[in-house]
N, C-alpha and C positions, 0 to 999 in steps of 0.2 A: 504494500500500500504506500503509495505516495502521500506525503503532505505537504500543505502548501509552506513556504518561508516567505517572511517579508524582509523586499531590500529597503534597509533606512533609507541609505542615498537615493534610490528612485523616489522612497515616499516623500521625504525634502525636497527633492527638486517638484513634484509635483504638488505638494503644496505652495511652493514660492510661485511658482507660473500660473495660482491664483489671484494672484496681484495681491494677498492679503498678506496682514505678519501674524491677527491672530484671528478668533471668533471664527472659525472658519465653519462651515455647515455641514449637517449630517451627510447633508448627499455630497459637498464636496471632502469629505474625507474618507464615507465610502469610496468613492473613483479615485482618491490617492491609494488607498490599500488595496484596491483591485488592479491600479498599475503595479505596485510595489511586488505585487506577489507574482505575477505574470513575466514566465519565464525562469523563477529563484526555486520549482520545487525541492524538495529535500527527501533523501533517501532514507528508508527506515533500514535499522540493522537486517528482519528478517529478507529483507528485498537484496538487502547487499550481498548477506551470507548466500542465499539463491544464485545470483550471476555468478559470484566470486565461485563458486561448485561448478557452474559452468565451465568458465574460464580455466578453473584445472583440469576438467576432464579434457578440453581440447585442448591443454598444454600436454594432459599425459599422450592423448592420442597421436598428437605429433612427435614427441617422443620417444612414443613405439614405431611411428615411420620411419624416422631418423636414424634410430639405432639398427633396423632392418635395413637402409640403404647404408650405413656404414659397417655391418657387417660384412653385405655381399662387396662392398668397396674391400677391405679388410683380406675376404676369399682372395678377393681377385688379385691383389698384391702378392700376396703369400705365393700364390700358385706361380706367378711369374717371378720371383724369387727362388726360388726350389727349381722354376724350368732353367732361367738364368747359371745357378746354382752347376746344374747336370751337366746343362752344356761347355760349363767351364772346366768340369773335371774330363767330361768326355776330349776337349780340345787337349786338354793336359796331357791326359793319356792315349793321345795321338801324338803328343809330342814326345813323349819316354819311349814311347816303341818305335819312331823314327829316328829317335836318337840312338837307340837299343840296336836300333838294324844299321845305321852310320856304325858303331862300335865293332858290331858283328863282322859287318864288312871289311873294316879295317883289319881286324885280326883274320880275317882268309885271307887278303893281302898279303898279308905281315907274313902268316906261315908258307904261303907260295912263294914270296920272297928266299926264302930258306930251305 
C-alpha cells in the first residue's frame, strides 16, 4: 500500500502564489496539500520488502546464468589447454626421436668408418 507524503516546499510555494502571507482559506489550503502531495508518494516497509524479494530473485536468476556461461567459458579453456598441452609434448617427442635417429645415424657412420 502506498501512502501519500506531503512536500513542504511544494506546499510553500503554493501557498505564496496565493498572493497571501496569512488567513489563507479552507479551499485554498486544500489545493496546496493536494499539490504538495502529488507526485511525493511514500513507500510502506511491506511494499518495499515485496520488490526488494523481487529484485533478489532476479539477481539470483542471473546469477545462475552467469555462473552457467562461465562454467562452459571455464570447459572451454581447460580443454584447449590440455589440447595445447598434448600437442607440445607430442612436438617434443618428435623432437627426441629425431634427435635419437640424428644420434643413431651418426654412430653407423662412426662404426663404418672403422
Amino acid at each position: 500500500m502506498v501512502s501519500g507524503g506531503i512536500d513542504s516546499y511544494k506546499l510553500l510555494t503554493t501557498l505564496k502564489a496565493t498572493g497571501k502571507e496569512s488567513n489563507y482559506s479552507a479551499e485554498e489550503l486544500a489545493n496546496a496539500f493536494q499539490v504538495a502531495q502529488q507526485g511525493a508518494d511514500l513507500v510502506t516497509v511491506p511494499i518495499f520488502e515485496a520488490r526488494m524479494r523481487e529484485v533478489d530473485a532476479r539477481f539470483d536468476a542471473f546469477e545462475t546464468k552467469f555462473d552457467a556461461k562461465l562454467d562452459f567459458v571455464r570447459a572451454d579453456i581447460k580443454a584447449e589447454v590440455k589440447s595445447s598441452q598434448l600437442q607440445n609434448l607430442l612436438w617434443l617427442s618428435g623432437i627426441v626421436l629425431a634427435s635419437n635417429g640424428a644420434v643413431i645415424a651418426l654412430l653407423v657412420r662412426a662404426t663404418n668408418l672403422f
